[in-house]
ROTORLO-547895 format. One record per atom (N, C-alpha, C, O, CB): residue in one letter; x, y, z. Coordinates in steps of 0.2 Angstrom, whole numbers, plus 5000, padded with zeros to 4 digits. Glycine has a CB too. Layout:
N
AXYZ;...
//
This chain:
397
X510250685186;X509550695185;X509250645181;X509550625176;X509450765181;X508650595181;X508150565178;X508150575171;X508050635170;X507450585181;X508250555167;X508150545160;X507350555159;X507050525164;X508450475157;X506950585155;X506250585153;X506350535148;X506850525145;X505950645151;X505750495148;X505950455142;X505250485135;X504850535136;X505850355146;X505350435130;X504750465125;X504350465128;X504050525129;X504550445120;X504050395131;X503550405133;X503050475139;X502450505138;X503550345135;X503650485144;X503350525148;X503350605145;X502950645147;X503650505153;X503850605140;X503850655138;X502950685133;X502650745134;X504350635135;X502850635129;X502250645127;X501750635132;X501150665130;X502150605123;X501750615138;X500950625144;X501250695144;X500850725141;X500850585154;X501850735146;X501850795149;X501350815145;X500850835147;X502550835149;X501550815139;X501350865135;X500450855133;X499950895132;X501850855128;X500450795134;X499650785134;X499150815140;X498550815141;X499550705134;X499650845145;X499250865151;X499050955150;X498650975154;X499750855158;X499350985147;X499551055143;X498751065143;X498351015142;X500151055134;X498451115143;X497751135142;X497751135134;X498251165131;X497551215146;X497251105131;X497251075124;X497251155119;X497551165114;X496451015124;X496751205121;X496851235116;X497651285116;X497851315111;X496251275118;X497951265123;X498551295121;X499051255118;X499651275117;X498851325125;X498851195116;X499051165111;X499051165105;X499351125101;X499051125111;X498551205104;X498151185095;X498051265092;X497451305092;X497151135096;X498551285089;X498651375087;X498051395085;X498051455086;X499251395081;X497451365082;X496751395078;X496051365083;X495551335082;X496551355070;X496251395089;X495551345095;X495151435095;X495051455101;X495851295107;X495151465092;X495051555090;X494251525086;X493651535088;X496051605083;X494451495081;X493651495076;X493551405075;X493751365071;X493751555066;X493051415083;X492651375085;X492051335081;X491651375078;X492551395089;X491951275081;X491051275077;X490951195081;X491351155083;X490951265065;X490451195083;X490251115087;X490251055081;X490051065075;X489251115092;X490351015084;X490250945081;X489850945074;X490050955068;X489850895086;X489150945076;X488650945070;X488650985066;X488250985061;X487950945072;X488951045067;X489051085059;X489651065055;X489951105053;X489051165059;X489850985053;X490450965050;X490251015043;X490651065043;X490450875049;X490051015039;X490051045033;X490151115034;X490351145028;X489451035029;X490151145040;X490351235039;X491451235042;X491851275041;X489551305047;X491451185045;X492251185050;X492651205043;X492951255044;X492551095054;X492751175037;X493351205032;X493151265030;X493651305027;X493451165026;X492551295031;X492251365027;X492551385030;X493051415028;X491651395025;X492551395036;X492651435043;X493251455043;X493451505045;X492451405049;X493951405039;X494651445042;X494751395033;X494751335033;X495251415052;X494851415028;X495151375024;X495851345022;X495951295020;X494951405020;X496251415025;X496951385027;X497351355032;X497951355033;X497151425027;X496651315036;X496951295043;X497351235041;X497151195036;X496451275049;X497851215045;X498251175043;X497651105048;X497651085054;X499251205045;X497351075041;X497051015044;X497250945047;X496950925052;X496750985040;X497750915044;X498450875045;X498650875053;X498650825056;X499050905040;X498750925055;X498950975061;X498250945068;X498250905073;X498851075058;X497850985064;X497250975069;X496950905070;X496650895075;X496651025066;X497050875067;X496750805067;X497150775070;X496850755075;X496650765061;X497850765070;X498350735073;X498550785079;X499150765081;X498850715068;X498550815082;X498450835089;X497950825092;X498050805098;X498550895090;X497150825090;X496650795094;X496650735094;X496250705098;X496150815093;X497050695090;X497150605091;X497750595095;X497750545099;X497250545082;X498150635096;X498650645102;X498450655108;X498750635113;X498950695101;X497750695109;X497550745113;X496950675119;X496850665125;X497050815107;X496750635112;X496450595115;X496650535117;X496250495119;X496050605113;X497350515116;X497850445117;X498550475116;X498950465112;X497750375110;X498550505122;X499450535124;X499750485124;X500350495123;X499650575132;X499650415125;X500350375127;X499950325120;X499350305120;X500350315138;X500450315113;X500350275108;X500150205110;X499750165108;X500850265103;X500550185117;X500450105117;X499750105118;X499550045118;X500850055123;X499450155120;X498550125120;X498050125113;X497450115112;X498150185125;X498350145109;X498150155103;X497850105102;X497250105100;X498550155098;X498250055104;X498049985100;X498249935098;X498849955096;X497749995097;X498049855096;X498549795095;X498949805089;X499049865089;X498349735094;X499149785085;X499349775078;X499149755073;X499149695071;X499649755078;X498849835067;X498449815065;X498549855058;X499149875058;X497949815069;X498249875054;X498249905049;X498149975049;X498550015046;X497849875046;X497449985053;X497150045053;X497650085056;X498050125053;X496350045057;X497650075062;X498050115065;X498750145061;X498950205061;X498150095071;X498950075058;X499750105056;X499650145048;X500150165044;X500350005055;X498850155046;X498850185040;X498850265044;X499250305043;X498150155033;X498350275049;X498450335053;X499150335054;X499450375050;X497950345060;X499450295057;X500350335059;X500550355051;X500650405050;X501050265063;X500650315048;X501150335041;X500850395038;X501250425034;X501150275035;X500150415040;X499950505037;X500350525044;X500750565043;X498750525036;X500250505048;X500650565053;X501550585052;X501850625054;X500550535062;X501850495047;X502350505047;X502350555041;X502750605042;X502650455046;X502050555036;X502050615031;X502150675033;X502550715032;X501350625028;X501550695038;X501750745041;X502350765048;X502550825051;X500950775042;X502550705049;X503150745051;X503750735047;X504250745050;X503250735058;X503850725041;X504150735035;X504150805034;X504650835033;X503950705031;X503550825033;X503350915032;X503550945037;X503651005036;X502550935031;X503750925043;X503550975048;X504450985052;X504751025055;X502750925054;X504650895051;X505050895057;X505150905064;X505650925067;X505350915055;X504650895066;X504350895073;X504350825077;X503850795077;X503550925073;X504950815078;X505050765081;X504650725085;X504550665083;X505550775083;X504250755090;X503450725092;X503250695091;X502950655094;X503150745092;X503150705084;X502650655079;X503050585077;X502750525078;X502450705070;X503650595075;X504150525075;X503850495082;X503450445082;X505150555075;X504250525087;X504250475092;X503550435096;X503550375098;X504550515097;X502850475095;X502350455093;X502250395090;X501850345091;X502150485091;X502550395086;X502550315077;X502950275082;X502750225082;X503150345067;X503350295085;X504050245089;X503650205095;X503650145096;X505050305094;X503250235098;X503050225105;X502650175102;X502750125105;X502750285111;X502250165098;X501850115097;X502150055094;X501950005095;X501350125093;X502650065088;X502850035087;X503249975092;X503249915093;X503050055082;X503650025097;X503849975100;X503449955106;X503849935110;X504449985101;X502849955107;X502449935112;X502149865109;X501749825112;X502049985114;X502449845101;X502349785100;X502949745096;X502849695092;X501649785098;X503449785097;X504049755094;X504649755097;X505049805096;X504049775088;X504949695102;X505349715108;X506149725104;X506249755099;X505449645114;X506449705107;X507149745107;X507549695103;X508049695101;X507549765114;X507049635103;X507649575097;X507249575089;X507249535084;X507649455100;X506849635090;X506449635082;X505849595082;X505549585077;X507049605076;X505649555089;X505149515087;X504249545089;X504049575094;X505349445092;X503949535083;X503249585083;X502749525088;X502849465089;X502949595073;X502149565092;X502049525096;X501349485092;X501049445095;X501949555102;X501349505087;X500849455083;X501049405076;X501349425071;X500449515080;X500849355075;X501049305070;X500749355064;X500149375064;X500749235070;X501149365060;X500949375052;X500549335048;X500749295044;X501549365049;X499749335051;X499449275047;X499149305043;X498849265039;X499049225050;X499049365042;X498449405037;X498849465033;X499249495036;X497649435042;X498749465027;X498949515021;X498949585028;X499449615030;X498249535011;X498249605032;X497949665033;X498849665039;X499149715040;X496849665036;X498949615041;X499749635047;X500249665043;X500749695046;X500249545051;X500249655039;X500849675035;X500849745034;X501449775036;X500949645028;X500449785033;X500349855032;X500849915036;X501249965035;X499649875034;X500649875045;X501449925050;X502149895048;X502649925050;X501449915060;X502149855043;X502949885039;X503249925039;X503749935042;X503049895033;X502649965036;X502750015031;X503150075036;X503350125034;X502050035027;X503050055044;X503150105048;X503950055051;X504350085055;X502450125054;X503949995050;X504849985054;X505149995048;X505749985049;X505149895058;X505150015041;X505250045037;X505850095039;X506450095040;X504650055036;X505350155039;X505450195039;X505950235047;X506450265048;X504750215036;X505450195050;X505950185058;X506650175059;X507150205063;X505850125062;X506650105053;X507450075054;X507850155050;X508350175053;X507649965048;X507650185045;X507950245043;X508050295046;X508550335046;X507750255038;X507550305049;X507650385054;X508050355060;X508350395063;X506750435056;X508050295064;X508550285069;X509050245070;X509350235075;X508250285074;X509050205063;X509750155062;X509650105067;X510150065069;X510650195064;X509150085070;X509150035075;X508949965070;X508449955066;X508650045082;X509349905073;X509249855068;X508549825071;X508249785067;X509949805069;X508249845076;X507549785077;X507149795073;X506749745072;X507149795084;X507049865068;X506449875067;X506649825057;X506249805052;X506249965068;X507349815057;X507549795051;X507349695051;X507149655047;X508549825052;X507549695056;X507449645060;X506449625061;X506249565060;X507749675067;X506349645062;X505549645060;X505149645054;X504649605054;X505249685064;X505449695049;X505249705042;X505449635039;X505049605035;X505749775039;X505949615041;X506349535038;X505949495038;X505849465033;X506949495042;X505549465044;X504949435048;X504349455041;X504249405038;X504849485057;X504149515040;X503649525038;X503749515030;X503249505025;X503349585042;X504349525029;X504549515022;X504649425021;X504649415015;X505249565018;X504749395024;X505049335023;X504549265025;X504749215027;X505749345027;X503749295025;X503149265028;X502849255019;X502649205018;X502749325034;X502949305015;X502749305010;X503149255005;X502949244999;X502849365008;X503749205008;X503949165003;X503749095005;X503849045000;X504749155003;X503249065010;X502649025012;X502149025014;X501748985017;X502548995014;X502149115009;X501049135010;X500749095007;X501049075002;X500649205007;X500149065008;X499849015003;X499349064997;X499249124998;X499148945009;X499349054992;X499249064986;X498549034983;X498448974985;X499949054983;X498149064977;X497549024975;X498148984969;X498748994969;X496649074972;X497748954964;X498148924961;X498648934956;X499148894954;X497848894958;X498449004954;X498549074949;X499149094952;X499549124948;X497749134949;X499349094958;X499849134962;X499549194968;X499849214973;X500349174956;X498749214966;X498749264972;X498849254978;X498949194979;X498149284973;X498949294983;X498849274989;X498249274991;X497849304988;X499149304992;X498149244997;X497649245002;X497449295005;X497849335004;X497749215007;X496949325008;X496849375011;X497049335017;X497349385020;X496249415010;X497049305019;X497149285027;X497149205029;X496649165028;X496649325032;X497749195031;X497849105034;X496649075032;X496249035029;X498249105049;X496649135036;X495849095042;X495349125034;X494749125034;X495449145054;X495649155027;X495149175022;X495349115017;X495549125012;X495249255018;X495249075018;X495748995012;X495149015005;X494549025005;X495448855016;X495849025001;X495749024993;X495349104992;X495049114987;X495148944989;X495349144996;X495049214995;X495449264993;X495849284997;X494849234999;X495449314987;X495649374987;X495249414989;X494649414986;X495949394982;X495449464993;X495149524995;X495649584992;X496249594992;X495149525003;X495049624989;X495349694985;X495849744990;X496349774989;X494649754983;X495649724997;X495949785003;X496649755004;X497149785007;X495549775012;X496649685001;X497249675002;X498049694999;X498649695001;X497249605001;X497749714993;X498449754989;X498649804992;X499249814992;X498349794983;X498349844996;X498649895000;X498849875007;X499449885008;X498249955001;X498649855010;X498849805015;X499649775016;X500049775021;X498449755015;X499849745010;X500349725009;X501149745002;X501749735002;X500149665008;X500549764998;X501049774991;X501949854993;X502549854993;X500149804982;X501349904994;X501549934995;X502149915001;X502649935000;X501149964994;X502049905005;X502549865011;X503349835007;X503949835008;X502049795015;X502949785002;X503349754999;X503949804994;X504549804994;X502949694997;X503749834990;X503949874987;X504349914989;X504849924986;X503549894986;X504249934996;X504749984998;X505249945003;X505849965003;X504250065001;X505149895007;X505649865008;X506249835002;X506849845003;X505349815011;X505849794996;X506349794990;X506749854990;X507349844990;X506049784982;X506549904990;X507049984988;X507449984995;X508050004995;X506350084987;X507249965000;X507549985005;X508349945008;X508849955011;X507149975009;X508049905006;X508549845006;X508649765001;X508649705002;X508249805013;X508849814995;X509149774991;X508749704990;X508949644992;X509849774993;X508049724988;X507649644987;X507349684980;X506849664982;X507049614995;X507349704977;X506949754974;X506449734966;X506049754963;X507449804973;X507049674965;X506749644961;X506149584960;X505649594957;X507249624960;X506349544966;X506149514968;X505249554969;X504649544966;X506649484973;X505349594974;X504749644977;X504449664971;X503949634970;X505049724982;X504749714966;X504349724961;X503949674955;X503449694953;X504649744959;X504149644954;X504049594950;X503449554954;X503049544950;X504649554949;X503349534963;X502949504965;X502349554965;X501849534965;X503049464969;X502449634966;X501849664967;X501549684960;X501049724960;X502049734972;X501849664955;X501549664949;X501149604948;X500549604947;X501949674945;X501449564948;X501049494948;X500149484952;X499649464949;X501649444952;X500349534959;X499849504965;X499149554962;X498549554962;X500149514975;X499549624959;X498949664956;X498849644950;X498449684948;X498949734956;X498949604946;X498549584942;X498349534940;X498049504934;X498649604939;X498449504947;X498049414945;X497349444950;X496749414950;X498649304951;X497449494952;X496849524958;X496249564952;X495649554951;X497349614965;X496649594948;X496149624943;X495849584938;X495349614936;X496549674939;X496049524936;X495949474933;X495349464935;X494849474931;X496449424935;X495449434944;X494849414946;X494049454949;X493449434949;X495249374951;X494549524950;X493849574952;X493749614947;X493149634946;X493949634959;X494149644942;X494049694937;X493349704932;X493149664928;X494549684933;X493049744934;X492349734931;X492549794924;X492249854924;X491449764937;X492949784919;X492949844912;X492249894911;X492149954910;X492949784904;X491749864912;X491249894911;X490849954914;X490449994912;X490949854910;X491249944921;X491150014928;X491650044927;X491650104929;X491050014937;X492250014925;X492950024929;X492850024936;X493250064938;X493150094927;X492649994939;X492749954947;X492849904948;X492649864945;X492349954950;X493049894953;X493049814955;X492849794961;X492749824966;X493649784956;X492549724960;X492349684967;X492649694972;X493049744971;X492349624967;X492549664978;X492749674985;X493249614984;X493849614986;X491949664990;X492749544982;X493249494984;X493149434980;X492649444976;X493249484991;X493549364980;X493549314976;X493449274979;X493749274985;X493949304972;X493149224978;X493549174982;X493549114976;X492949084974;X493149154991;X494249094974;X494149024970;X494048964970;X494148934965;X494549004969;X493748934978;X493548884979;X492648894978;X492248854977;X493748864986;X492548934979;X491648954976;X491148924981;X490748884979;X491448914969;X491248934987;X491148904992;X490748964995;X490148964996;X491748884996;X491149014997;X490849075000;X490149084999;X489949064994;X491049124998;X489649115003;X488949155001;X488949174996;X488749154991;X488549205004;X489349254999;X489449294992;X489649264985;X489449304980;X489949354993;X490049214982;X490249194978;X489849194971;X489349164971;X490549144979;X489949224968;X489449204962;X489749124958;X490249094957;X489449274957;X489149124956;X489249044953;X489649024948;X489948974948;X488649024951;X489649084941;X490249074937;X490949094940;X491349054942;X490049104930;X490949154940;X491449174942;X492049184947;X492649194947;X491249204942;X491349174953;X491649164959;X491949244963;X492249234968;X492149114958;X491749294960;X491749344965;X491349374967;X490949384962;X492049374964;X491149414972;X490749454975;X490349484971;X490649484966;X490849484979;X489849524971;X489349554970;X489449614968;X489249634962;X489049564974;X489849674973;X489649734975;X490349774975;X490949744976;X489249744983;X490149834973;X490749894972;X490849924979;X490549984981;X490449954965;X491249874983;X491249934990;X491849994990;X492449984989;X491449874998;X491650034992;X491950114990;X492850104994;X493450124992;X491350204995;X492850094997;X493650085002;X493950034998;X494350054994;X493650035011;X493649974999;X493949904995;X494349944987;X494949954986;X493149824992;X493949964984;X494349994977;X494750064978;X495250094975;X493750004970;X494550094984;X495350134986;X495750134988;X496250174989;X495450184989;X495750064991;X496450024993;X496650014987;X497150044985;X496549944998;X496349974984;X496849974976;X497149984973;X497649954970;X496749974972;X496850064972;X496950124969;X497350134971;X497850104967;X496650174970;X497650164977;X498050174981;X498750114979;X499150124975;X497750184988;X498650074981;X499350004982;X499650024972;X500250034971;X498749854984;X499250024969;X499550044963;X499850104961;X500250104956;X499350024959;X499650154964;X499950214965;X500850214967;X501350224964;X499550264969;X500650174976;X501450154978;X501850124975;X502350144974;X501450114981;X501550064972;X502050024970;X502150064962;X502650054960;X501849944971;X501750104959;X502150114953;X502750184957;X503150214953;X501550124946;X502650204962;X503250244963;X503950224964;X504450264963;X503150264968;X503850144965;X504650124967;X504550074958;X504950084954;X504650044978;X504250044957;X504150004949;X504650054944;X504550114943;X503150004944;X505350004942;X505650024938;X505350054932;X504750024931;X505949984938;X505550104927;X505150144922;X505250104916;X504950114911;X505350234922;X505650054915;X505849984910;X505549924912;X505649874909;X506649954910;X505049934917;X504749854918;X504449834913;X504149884911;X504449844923;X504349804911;X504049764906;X503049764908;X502649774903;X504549684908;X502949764912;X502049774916;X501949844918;X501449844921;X501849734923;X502249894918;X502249964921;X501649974917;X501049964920;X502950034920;X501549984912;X501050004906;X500249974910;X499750004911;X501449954896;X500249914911;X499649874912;X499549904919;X498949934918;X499849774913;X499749914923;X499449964931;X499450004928;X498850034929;X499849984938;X499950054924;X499450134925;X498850124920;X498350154923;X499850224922;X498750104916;X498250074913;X497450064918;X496950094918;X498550004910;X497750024921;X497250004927;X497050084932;X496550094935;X497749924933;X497650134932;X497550194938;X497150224932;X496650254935;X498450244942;X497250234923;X496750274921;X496050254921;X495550294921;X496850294915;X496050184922;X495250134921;X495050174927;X494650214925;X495250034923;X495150184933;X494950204940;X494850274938;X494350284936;X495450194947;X495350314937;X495250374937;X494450414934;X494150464937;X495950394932;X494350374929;X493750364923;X493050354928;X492550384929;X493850284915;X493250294932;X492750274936;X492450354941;X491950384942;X493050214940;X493150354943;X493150384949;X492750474947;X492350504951;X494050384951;X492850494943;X492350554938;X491650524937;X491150564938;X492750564929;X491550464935;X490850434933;X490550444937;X489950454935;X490850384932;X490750434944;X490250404949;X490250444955;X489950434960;X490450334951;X490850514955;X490650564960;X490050584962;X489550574959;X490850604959;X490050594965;X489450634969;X489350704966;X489750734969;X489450634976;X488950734962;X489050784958;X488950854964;X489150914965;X488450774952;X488450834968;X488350894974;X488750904978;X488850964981;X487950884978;X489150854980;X489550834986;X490350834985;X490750844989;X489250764989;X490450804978;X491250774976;X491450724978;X491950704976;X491650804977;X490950674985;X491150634987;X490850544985;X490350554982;X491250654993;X490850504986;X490650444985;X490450404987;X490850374990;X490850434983;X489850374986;X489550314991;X489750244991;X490050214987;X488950314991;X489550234997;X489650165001;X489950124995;X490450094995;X489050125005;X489350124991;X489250074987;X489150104980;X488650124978;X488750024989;X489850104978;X490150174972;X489550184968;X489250244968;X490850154965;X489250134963;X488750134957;X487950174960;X487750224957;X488650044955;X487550134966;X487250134969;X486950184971;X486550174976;X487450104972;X487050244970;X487050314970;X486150344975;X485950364980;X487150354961;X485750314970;X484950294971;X484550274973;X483950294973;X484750294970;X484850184976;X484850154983;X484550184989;X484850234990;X485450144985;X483950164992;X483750204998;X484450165003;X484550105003;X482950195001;X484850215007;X485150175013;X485850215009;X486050255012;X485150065014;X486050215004;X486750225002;X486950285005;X486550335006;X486850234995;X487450295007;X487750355011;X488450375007;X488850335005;X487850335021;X488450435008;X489350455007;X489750445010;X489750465016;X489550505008;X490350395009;X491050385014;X491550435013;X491650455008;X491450315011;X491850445018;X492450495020;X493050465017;X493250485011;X492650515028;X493350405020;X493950365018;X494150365014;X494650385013;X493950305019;X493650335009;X493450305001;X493550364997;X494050364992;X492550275000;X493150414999;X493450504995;X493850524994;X493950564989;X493450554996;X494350505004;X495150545002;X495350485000;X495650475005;X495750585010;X495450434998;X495750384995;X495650414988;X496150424986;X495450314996;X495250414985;X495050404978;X495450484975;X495750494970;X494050404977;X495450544980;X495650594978;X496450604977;X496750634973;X495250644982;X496650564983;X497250544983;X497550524979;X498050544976;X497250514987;X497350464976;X497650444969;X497350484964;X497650474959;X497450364966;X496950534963;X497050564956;X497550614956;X497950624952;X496250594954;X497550644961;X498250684964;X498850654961;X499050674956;X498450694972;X499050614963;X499750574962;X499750564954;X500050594949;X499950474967;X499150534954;X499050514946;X499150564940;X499250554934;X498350494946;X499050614944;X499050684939;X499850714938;X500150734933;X498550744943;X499950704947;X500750744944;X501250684942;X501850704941;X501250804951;X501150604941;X501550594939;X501450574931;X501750544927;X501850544943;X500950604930;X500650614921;X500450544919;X500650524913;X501250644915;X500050494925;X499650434922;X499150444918;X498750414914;X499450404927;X499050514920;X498250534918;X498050624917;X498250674921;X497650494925;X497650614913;X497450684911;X497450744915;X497250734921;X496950674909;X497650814913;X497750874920;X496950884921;X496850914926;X498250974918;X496550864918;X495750884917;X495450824922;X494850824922;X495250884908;X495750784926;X495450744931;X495550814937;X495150814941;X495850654931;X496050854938;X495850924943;X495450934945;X495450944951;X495850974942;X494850924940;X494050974944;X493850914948;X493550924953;X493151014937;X493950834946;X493750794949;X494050804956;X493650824961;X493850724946;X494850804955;X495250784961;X494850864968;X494650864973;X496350774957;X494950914963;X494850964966;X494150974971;X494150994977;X494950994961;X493450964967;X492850934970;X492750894977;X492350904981;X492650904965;X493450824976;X493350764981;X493850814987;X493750814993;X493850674978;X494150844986;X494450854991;X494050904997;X493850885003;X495050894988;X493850974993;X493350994996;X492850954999;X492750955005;X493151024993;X492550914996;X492050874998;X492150835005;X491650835010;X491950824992;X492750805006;X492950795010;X493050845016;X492750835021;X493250755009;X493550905017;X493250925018;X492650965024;X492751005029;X493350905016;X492150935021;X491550975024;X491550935030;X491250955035;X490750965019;X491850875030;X492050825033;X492150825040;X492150785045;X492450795031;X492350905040;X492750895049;X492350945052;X491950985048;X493650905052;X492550945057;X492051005064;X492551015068;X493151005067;X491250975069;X492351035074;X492851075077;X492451075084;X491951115084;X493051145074;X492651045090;X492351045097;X492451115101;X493051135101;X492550985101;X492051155105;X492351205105;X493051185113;X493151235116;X491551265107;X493251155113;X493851165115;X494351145111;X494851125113;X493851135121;X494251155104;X494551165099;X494951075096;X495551065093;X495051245100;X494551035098;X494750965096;X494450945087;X493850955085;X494350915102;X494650935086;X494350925078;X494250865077;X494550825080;X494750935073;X493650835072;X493250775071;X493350765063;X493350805059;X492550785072;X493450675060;X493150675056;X492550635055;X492550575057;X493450675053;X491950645052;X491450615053;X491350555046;X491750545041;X490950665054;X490750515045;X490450475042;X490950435036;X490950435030;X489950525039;X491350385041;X492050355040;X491550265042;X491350255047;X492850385047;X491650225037;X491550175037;X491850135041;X492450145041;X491450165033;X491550085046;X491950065048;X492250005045;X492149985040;X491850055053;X492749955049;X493149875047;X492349855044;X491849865047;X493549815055;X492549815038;X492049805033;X492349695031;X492949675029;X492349895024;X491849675032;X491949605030;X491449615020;X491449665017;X491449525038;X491349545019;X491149555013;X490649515012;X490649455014;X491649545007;X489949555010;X489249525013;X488849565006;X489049595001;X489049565023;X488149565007;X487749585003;X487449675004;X487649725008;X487349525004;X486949674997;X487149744998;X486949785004;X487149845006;X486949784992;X486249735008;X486049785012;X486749775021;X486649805026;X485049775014;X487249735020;X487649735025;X488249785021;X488749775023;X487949645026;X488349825017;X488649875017;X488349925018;X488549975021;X489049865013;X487749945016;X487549995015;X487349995024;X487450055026;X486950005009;X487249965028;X487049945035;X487849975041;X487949995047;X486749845034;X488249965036;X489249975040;X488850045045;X488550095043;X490350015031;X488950045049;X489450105055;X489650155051;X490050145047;X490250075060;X489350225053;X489550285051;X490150295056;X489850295061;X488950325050;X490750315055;X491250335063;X491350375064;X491050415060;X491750315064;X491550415067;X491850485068;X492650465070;X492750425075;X491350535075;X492950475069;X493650485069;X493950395071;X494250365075;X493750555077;X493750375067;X493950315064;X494750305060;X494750355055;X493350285060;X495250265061;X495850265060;X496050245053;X496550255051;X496050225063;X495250215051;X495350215042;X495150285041;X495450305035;X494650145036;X494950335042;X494750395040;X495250425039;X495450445033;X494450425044;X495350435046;X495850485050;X496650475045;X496950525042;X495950455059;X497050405045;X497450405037;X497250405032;X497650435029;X497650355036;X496850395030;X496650415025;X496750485021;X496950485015;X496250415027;X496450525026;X496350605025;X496950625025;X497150655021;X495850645031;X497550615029;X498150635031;X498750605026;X499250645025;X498150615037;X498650555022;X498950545014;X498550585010;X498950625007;X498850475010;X497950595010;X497550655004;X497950705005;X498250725000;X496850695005;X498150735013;X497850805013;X498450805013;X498550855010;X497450835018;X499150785014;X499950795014;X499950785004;X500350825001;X500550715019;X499650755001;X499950754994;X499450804991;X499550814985;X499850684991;X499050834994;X498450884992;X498850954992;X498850994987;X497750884998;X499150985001;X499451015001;X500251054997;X500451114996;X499350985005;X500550984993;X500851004990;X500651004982;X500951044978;X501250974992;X500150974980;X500050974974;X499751034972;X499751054966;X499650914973;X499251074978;X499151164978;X499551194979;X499551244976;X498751204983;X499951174981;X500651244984;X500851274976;X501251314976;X501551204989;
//
């Protein structure tokens, strides 16, 4: 008899009539009432629904897409949840893409020239552990071993990218740090790993950290060349809402794997309570969630970000149960979550959405952010929501 392979296995199943895929296609709501879809079932397992209609709508992963950040921040919330779930499906999903761009001698089909490549690591990672196959160990090597002739500003940061010369970008700590971090734990580099993901966040805070919002810039650039550059300083302008929830985030990671003797642990959570403070300041008091352009509240054009919300709510979660920071950041964390949230809808063939998700963001002035692509089910969202809502889940339980 024929062997099914993964791949065909997941079209079968993508051919299955969608609502008898999806256990809650019972309490329906269209698209445009996103703010009533969580009232409507509060216990629906959302995690679930999001990731069967992104299944629903790209049964075969190799169409996902090239190799890239976004996507692989959506796979690693899908790996969350099939950690929770153990529904193997969801694994092999993560496998089919991965290996639609990484062959059988470990080689990825893209050059490692930008921090933003490093991020699907985080998925041969976790691959090479759940299936012992050496390629993906083999590729991680590649992606860890690009970082010992990344070019650096003078200070030691990295680049945000070969083609960004002398720029740090805030997006970049998550992009790469966290990668690195957990490869050190994985494979006996750990020192080395920690020590550099300390260093890269705080030659980054150095150069974006505004003390006085508790926010940070978008980006630097040390040659002072850029538009955006400002003239003393040399960093950008604008508090863009994603840019500093990558942040957030890369220092949550990496202080998960950061020895509790390091010598700099103190200086990052320090930095997670500076955010935390921000992150209360500047909610949205109606909404719980946060605009484009964090400060900016009263701005004609400023809009609420999804991404940026479950990001921000996400780190106050972690932040809370590993006791960086106060249990009374709750009503914050609690507010953002909901808020987000209001965020999804539900098609009546019971497909689920999320909406008003910024899209890929370069670094420009304020009416070029406030101007970004509102998205609907965009791959910075969509992971997004799915680290919230796996660390949300348990943090209520």
């Amino acid at each position: 008899m024929k062997q099914t392979t993964r791949r065909e296995a997941l079209k079968m199943c993508a051919t299955l009539p969608f609502a008898a895929r999806f256990a809650s296609a019972s309490s329906l709501l269209p698209s445009s009432q996103a703010s009533d879809a969580s009232a409507a079932n509060p216990t629906q397992d959302w995690s679930e629904a999001l990731i069967t209609s992104t299944m629903h709508r790209t049964p075969d992963p190799a169409n996902l897409g090239t190799w890239g950040y976004a996507i692989a921040l959506y796979l690693y919330g899908q790996y969350l949840f099939y950690k929770r779930t153990g529904d193997k499906k969801h694994l092999d999903y993560i496998q089919g893409w991965i290996d639609s761009h990484v062959n059988d001698a470990g080689e990825i089909d893209r050059k490692i020239t930008a921090l933003d490549y490093m991020l699907p690591g985080n998925l041969l990672i976790v691959l090479h552990q759940e299936t012992g196959k050496q390629k993906y160990k083999t590729a991680a090597d590649t992606i860890r071993h690009t970082f010992d002739n990344y070019p650096r500003t003078t200070d030691g940061g990295f680049w945000h990218a070969y083609s960004r010369q002398h720029q740090l970008w805030l997006d970049g700590m998550y992009m790469s740090m966290p990668f690195l971090v957990r490869y050190g734990q994985a494979f006996n580099d750990k020192k080395y790993a920690c020590d550099e993901a300390v260093k890269q966040l705080l030659i980054y805070a150095k150069h974006l950290n505004d003390p006085a919002s508790g926010l940070l810039y978008h980006a630097y650039d040390e040659s002072g060349q850029q538009p955006w550059a400002q003239p003393a300083t040399h960093h950008s302008s604008f508090f863009w809402c994603r840019a500093i929830g990558w942040y957030g985030m890369a220092l949550i990671e990496v202080l998960e794997v950061l020895p509790h003797h390091h010598a700099q642990r103190g200086d990052l959570i320090k930095l997670v309570q500076q955010l935390a403070a921000a992150y209360e300041k500047y909610q949205d008091p109606a909404t719980g969630r946060w605009y484009e352009v964090v400060d900016k509240a009263t701005t004609p054009g400023n809009w609420l970000e999804t991404s940026s919300s479950s990001m921000y709510t996400y780190t106050l979660s972690r932040a809370i149960e590993r006791g960086y920071i106060h249990k009374r950041y709750a009503s914050v964390m609690n507010k953002g979550y909901k808020g987000v949230l209001t965020q999804l809808s539900r098609d009546s063939d019971g497909s689920t959405h999320l909406h008003n998700i910024c899209g890929g963001t370069n670094v420009g002035d304020l009416q070029f952010y406030l101007d970004r692509p509102r998205n609907t089910d965009d791959f910075h969202g969509l992971g997004a929501f799915l680290i919230m809502n796996e660390q949300l889940r348990k943090h209520q339980a």
